[in-house]
VEXDREN-2710 file (C-alpha; in Angstrom, 1 decimal):
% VEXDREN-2710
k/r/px/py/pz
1/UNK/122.4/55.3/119.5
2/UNK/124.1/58.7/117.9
3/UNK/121.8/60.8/115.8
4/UNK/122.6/64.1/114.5
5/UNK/119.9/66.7/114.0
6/UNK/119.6/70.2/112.4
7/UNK/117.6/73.0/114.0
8/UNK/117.3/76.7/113.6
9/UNK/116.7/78.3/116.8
10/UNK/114.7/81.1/117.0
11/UNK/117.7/83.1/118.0
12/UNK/119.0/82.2/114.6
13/UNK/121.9/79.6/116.1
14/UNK/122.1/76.2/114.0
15/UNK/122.5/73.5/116.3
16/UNK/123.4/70.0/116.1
17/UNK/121.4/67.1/118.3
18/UNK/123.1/64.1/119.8
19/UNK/120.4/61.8/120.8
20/UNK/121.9/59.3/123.3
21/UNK/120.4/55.9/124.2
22/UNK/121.7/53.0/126.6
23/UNK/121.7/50.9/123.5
24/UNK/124.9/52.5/121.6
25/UNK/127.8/50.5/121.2
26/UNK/131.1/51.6/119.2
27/UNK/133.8/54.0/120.0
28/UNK/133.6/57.7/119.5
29/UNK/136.5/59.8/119.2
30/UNK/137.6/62.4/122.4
31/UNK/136.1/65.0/124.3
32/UNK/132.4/63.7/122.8
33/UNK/129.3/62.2/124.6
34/UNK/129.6/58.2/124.0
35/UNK/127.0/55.1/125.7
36/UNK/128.7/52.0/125.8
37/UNK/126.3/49.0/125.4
38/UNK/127.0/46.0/128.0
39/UNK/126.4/42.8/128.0
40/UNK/125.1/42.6/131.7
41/UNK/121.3/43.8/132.5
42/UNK/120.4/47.4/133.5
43/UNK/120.3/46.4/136.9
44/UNK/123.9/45.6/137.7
45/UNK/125.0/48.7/135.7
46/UNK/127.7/51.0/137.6
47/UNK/129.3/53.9/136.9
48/UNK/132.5/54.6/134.7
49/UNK/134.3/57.6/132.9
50/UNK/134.9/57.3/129.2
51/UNK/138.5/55.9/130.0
52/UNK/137.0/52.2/131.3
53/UNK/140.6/51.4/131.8
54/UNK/141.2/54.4/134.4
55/UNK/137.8/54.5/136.4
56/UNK/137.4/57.4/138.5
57/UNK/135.2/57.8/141.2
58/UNK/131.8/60.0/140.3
59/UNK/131.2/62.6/143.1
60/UNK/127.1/62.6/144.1
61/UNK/127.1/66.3/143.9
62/UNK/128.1/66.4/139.9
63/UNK/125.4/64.6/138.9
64/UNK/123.3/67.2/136.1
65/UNK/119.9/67.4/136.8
66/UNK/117.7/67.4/134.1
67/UNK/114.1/69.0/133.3
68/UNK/112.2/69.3/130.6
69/UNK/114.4/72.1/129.7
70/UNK/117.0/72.8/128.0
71/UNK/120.1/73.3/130.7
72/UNK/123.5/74.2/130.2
73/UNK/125.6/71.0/131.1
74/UNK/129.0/72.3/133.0
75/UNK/132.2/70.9/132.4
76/UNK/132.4/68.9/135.1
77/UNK/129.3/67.4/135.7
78/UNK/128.3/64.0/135.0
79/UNK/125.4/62.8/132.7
80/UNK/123.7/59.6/133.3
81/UNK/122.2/57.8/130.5
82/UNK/118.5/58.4/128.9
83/UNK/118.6/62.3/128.6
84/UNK/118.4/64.5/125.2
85/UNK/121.9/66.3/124.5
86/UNK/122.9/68.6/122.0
87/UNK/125.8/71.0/121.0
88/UNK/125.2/74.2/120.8
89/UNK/127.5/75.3/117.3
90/UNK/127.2/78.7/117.8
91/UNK/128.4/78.7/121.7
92/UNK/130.1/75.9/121.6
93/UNK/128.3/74.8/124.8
94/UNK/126.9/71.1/125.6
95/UNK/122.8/71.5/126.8
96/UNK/120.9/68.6/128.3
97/UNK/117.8/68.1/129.2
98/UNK/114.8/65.0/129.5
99/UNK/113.5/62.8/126.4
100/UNK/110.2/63.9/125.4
101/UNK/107.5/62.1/127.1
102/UNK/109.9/61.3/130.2
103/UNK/108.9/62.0/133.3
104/UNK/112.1/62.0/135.0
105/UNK/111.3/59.5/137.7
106/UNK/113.8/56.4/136.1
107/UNK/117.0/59.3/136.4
108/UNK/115.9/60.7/139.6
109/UNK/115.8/56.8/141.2
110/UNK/119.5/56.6/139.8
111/UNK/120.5/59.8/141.2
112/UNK/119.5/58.4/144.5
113/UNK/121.1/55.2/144.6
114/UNK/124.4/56.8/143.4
115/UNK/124.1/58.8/146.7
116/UNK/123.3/55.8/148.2
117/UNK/125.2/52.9/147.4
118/UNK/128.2/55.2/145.8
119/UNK/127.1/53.8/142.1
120/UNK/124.2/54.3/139.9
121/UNK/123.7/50.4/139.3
122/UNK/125.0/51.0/135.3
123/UNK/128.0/49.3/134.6
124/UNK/129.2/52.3/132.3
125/UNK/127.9/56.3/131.9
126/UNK/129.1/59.3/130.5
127/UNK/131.0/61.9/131.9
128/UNK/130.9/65.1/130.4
129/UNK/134.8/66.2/130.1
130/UNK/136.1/69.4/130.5
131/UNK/137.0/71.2/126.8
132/UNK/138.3/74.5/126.4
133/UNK/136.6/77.1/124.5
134/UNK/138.3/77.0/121.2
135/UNK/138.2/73.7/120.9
136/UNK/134.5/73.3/121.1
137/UNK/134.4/75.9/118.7
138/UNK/136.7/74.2/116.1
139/UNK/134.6/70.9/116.8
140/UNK/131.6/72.9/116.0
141/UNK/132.9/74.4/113.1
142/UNK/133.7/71.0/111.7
143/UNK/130.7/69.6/112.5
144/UNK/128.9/72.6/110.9
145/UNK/131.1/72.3/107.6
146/UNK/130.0/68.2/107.1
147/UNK/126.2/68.7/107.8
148/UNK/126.5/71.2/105.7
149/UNK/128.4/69.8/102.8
150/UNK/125.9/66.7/103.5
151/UNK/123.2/68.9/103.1
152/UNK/124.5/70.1/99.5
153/UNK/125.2/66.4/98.3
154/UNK/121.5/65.5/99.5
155/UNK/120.3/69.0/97.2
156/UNK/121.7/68.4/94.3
157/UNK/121.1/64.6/94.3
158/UNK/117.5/65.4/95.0
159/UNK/117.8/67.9/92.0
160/UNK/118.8/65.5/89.7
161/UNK/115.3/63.7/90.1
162/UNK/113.4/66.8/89.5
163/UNK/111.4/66.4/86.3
164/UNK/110.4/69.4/83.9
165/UNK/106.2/69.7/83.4
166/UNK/106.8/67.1/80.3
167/UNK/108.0/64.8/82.5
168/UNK/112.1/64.9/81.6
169/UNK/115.7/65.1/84.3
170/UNK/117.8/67.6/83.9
171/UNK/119.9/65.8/82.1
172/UNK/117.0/64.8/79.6
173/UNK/116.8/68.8/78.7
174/UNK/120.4/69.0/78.4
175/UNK/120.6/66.5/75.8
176/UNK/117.8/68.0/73.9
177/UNK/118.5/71.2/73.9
178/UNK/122.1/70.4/72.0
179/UNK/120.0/68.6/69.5
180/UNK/117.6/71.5/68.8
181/UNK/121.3/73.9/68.9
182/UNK/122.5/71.7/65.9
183/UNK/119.3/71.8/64.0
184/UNK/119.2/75.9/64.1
185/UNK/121.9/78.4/62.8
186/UNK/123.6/80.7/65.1
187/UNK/123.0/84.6/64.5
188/UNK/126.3/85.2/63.0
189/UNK/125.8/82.4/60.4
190/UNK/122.2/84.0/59.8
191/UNK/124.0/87.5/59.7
192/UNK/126.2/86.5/57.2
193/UNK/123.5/84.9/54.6
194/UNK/122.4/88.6/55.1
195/UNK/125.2/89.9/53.8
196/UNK/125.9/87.7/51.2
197/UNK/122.2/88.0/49.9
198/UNK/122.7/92.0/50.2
199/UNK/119.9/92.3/52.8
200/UNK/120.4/95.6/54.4
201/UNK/118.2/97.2/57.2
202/UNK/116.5/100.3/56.1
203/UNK/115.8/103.1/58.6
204/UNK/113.2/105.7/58.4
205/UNK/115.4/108.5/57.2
206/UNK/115.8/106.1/54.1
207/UNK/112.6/105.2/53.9
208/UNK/111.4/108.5/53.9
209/UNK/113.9/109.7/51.4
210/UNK/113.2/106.3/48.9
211/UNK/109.4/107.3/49.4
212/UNK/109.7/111.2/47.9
213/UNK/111.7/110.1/45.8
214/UNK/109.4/108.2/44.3
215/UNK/106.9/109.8/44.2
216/UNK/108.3/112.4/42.7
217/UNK/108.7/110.0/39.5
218/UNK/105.3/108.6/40.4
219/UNK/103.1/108.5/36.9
220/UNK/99.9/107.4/38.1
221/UNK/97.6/108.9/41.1
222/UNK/96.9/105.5/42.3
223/UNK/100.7/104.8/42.8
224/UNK/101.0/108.5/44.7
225/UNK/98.1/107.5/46.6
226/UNK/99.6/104.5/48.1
227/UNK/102.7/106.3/48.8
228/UNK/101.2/109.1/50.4
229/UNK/99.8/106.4/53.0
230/UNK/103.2/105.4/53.6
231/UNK/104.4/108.1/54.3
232/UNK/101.4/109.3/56.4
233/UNK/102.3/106.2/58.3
234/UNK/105.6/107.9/58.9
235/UNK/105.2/111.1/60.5
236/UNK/102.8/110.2/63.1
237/UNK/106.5/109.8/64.5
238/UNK/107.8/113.1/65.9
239/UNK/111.2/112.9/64.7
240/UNK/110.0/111.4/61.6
241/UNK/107.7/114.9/60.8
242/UNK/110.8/116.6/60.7
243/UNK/113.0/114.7/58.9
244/UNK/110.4/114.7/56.0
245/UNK/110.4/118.7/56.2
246/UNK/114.5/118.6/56.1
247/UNK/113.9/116.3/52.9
248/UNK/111.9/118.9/51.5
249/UNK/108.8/117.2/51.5
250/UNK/106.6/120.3/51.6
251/UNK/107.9/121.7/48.8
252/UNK/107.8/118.6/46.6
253/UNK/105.1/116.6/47.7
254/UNK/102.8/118.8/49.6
255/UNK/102.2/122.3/48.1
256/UNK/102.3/120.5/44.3
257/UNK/99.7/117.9/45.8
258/UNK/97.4/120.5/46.8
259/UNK/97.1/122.2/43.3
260/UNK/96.2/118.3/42.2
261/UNK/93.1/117.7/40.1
262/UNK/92.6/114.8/42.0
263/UNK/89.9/114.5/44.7
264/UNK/91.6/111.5/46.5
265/UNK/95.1/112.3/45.8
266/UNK/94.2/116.3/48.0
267/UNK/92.1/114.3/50.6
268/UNK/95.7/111.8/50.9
269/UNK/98.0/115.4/51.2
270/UNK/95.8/116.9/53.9
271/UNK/95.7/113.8/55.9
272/UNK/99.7/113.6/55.6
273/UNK/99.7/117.3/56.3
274/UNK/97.8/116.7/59.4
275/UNK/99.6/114.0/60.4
276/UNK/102.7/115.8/60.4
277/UNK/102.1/119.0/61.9
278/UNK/100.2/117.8/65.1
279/UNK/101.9/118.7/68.4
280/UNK/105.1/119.8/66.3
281/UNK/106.5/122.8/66.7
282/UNK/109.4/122.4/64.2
283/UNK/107.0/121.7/61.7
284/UNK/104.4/123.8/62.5
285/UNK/106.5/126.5/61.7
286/UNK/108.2/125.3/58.7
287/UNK/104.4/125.0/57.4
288/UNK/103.8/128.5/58.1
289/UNK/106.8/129.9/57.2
290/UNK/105.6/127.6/53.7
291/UNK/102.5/129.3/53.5
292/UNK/100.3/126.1/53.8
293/UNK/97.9/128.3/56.6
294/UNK/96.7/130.2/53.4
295/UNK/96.6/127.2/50.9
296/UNK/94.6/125.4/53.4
297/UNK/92.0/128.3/54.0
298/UNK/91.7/128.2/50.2
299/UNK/91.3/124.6/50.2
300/UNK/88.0/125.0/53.1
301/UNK/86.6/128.1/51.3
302/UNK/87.1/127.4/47.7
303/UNK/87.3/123.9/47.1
304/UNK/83.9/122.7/45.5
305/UNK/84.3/119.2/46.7
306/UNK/82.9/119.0/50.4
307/UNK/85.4/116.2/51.7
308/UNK/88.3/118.4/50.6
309/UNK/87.1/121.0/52.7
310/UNK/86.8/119.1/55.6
311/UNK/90.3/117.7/55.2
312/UNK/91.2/121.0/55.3
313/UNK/89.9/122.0/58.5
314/UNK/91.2/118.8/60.0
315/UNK/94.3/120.1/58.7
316/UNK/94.4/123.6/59.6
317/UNK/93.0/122.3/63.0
318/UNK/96.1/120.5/63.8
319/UNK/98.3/123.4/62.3
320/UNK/97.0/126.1/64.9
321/UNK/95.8/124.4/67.6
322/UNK/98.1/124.2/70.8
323/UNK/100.0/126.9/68.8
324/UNK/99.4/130.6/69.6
325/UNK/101.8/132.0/67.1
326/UNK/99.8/129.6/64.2
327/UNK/96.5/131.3/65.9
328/UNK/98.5/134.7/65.3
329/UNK/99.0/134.5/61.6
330/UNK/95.5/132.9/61.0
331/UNK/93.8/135.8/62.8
332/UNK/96.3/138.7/61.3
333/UNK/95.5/137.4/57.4
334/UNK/91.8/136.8/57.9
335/UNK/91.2/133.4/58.3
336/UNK/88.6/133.6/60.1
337/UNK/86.5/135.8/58.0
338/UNK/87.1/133.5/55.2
339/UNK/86.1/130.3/57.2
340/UNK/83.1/132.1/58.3
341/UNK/81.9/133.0/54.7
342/UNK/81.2/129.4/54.7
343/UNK/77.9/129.7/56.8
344/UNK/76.5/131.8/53.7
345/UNK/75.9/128.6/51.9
346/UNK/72.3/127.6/52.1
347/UNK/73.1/123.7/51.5
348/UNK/73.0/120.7/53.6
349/UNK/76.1/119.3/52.2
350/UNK/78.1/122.1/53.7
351/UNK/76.5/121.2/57.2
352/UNK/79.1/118.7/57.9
353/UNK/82.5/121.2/57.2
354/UNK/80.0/123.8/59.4
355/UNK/80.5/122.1/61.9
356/UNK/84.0/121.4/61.4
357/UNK/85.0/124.9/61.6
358/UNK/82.8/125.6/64.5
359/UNK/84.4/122.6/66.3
360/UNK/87.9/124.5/65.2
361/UNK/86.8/127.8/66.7
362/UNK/85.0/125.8/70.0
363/UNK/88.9/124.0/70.8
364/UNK/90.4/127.9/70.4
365/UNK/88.4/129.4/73.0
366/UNK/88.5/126.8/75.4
367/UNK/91.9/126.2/74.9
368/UNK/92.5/130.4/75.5
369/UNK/89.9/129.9/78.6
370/UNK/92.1/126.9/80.4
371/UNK/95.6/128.3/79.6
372/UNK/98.2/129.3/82.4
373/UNK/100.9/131.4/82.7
374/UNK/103.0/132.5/79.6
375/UNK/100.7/131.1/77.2
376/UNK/97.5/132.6/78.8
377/UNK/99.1/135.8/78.3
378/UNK/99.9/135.0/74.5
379/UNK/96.5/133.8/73.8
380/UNK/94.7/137.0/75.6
381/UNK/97.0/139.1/73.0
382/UNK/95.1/137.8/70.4
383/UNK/92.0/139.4/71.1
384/UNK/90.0/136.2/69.2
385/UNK/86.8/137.3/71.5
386/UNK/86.8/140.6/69.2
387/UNK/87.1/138.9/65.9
388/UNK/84.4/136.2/67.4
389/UNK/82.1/139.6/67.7
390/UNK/83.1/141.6/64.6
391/UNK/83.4/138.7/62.7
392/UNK/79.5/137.6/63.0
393/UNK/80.7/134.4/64.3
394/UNK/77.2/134.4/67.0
395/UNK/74.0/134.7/64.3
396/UNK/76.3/132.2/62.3
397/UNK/76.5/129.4/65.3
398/UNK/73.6/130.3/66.4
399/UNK/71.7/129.7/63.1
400/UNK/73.0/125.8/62.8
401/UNK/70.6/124.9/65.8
402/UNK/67.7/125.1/62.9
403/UNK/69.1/121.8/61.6
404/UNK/68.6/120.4/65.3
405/UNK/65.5/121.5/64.9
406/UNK/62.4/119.3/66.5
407/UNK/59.1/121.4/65.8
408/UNK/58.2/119.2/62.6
409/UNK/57.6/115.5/63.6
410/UNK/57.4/114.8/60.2
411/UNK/59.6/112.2/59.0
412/UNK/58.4/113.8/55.1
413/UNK/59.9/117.3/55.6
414/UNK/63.2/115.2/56.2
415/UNK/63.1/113.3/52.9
416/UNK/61.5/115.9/50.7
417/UNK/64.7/118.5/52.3
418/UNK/66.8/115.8/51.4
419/UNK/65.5/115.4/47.7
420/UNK/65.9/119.5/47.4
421/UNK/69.4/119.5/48.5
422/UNK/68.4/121.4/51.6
423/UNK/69.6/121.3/55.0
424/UNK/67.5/118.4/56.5
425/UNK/65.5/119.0/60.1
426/UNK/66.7/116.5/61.7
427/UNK/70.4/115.4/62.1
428/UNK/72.2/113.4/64.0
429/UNK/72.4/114.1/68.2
430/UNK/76.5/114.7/67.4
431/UNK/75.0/118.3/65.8
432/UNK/73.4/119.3/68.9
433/UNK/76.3/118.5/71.1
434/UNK/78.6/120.3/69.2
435/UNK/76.6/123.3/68.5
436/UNK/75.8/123.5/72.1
437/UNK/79.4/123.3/73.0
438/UNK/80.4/126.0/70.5
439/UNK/77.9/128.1/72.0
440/UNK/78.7/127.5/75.9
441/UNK/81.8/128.9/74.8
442/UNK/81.1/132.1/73.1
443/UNK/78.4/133.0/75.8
444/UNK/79.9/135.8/77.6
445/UNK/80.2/138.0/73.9
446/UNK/77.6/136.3/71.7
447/UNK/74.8/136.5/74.5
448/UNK/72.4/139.3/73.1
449/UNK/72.7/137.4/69.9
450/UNK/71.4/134.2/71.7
451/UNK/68.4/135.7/73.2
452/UNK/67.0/134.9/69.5
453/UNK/67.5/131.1/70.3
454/UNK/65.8/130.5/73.4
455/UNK/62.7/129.7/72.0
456/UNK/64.2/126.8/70.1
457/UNK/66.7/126.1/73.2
458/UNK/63.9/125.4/75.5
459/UNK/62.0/123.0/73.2
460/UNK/65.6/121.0/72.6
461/UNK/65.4/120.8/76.1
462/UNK/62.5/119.3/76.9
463/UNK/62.9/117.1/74.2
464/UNK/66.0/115.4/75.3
465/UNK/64.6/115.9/78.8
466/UNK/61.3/113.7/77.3
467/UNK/63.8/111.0/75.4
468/UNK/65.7/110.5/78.4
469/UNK/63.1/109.9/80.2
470/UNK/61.3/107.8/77.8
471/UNK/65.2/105.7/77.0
472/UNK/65.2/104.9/81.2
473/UNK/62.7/102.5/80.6
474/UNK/64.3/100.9/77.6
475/UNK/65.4/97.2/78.2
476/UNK/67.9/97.2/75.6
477/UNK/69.3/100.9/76.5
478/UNK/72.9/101.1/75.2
479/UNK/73.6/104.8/76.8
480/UNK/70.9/106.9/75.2
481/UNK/69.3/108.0/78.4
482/UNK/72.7/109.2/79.8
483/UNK/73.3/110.9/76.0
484/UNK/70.3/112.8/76.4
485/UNK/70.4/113.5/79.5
486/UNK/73.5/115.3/79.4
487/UNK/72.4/117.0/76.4
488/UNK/69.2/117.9/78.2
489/UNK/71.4/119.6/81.0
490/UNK/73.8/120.9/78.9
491/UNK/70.8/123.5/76.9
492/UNK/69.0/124.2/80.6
493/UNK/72.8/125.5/81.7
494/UNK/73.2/127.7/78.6
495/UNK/69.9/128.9/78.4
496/UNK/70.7/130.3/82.2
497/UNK/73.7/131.8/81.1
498/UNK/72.0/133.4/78.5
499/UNK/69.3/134.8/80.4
500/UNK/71.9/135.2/83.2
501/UNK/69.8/133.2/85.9
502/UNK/69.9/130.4/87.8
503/UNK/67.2/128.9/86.6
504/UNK/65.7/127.7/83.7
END
């Protein structure tokens, strides 16, 4: 029997096998390995070439020996039936060798009775006959090129029985999805109920022009308003900011909205202001050059309603932040003598813009402190350390820490401050950190103003050291023992840098 085989060798060669058995009959053509079945018994077998009609006689010596193997099978050597063959397609060479599980012994015994006797006992066997070269090659090829085409057939076949995860061929998916293709219009049909409905995409350069536009002719605050947001919306984008200043926004939305009598309708124009001038050069400068800086000062110092003012800061925060000639003009015009003036108030609803502004002057040291090159030499120009001195910025950051005050346990002293319109005694932990910050900051010039604050330093200390410690305990601790903590650790460093000691 003929089979054919694939394997992939290790030395990458694709081989065919011919498996050959004594009980093959048919005819094979030229120059391959063929058995020819016979109708007489095993025994009274003997030996014949592939041309039974021309019988040559087989020389002992040309016998192949087999093992288990594989050998190379010369040209002229002679293969008895029962071994393993196969064609090597990349050589072109014929290799031999025993069936698995054969011990050899059944060959071997025909061996020696064809030394013997002068035949094997088989009335036919194979002879291996001589092929050139090339044509083993072009046999291999060809037998390459069907096994191969076979292999396609029995892929794509196989391929064709493949189901999708709902259980449908190929051809069941085909089929539907020419349905679905019927039951949906293309995108040029779509684009062209567009047109005729006169539905036109609308970029952000006409947005933004629709919007001022409108709000120019706007007769109600609550329709500015909304269109404020909207636009606020819109120049969170970078290139957006600046189209709105080419559009003219400042000057007819911005400056106008800032004189408003409304409350809300100033809060909405200092968010959009903010919004628009963060990390923006371009704008930045077309604000300053507007002279918002001033109008924004005016709005912190001199606005009576307190969320106003804070909008302000948050405003004039993102104008001069990150932005040394912003810092420039707001130190050269006296911003921050105006800004400080509002420490002088002696009310607790000024405590939140307070902090505000000493969160604002906190960012502008630290941002001078960290800054390289180019810029650090900009920012050292500015001298703010002097104005921080001159300006009685110190006894003014250093007086918020009696609203973090912890002497009076007293939950009364709180309400009763609150019923007087006083600055309460005990805000929220946020006050602490951010006084203690601003102060870190200002150490090295405000320090002799400090010394005034170490009493009350030490006793925020140890209480944060005392609630931390108490807060480790806590089943249900959500982060307050790391909170105060760090706060704790934060008022033992300044107090050392204040005394200038190591320790506490």
């Amino acid at each position: 029997m003929r089979s054919v085989h694939l394997l992939l060798l290790a030395s990458g060669a694709l081989v065919i096998l011919i498996m050959l058995d004594k009980a093959v009959a048919g005819k094979e053509e030229d120059n391959q390995l063929v058995l020819v079945d016979t109708q007489e018994d095993e025994e009274e077998s003997t030996v014949v070439d592939i041309e039974p009609s021309n019988p040559s006689p087989v020389d002992p010596n040309q016998v192949f020996i087999p093992t288990e193997e594989w050998q190379t099978v010369q040209t002229d050597q002679v293969l008895l039936p029962g071994l393993h063959v196969r064609l090597n397609l990349q050589t072109g060479l014929k290799e031999a060798k025993l069936l698995d599980g054969d011990d050899g012994m059944k060959y071997m015994q025909a061996v020696e009775k064809l030394r013997r006797t002068g035949h094997t006992g088989f009335t036919k066997t194979i002879v291996a006959s001589p092929q050139s070269d090339s044509e083993n090659k072009i046999d291999a090829k060809q037998e390459e090129d069907h096994v191969s085409m076979q292999i396609r057939d029995d892929i794509i076949e196989a391929l064709k029985n493949i189901r999708s995860e709902d259980g449908k061929t190929p051809e069941e998916l085909i089929k539907e999805a020419e349905t679905t293709k019927k039951e949906f219009r293309s995108f040029e049909e779509l684009k062209k109920d567009f047109d005729e409905l006169e539905l036109n995409m609308e970029t952000d350069m006409d947005t933004l022009t629709r919007l001022i536009e409108q709000y120019r002719l706007a007769d109600s605050d609550s329709h500015r308003i909304t269109l404020l947001e909207d636009l606020e919306y819109l120049v969170h984008q970078f290139d957006n900011a600046i189209t709105f200043v080419d559009l003219g926004g400042l000057e007819v939305i911005v400056k106008p909205g800032l004189n408003s009598t409304s409350v809300a309708v100033k809060e909405s124009i200092l968010h959009l202001v903010g919004s628009a001038v963060q990390s923006n050069p371009k704008v930045q400068i077309a604000a300053l050059e507007a002279g918002l800086l001033h109008l924004l000062i005016q709005a912190v110092s001199h606005d009576i309603h307190d969320d106003v003012a804070r909008k302000a800061v948050f405003a004039l925060s993102c104008l001069v932040r990150g932005f040394p000639y912003g810092q420039q003009v707001l130190l050269q015009h006296g911003g921050l003598e105006v800004l400080r003036k509002v420490f002088d108030r002696n009310d607790w609803q000024s405590l939140t813009t307070q902090l505000k502004i000493v969160s604002l002057l906190h960012d502008l040291l630290v941002e001078r402190a960290q800054a390289e090159g180019e810029r650090h030499q900009q920012l050292n120009q500015l001298k703010l350390d002097d104005y921080v001195v001159t300006g009685g910025w110190c006894p003014a950051v250093s007086s918020l820490l009696a609203a973090a005050s912890f002497d009076r346990r007293d939950r009364r002293y709180d309400m009763g401050a609150a019923l007087r319109s006083e600055m309460p005694l005990r805000p929220d932990h946020d006050t602490v950190d951010k006084v203690i910050a601003a102060m870190g900051s200002m150490v090295k010039v405000c320090r002799y103003h400090f010394h005034e604050a170490l009493p009350l330093l030490r006793n925020l200390a140890s209480t944060y050291d005392d609630l931390a410690y108490k807060e480790q305990f806590q089943d249900d601790d959500d982060g307050g023992h790391a909170l105060f903590k760090s706060l704790a650790e934060m008022i033992s460093s300044l107090v050392r840098d204040i005394r200038g000691k190591s320790e506490l």
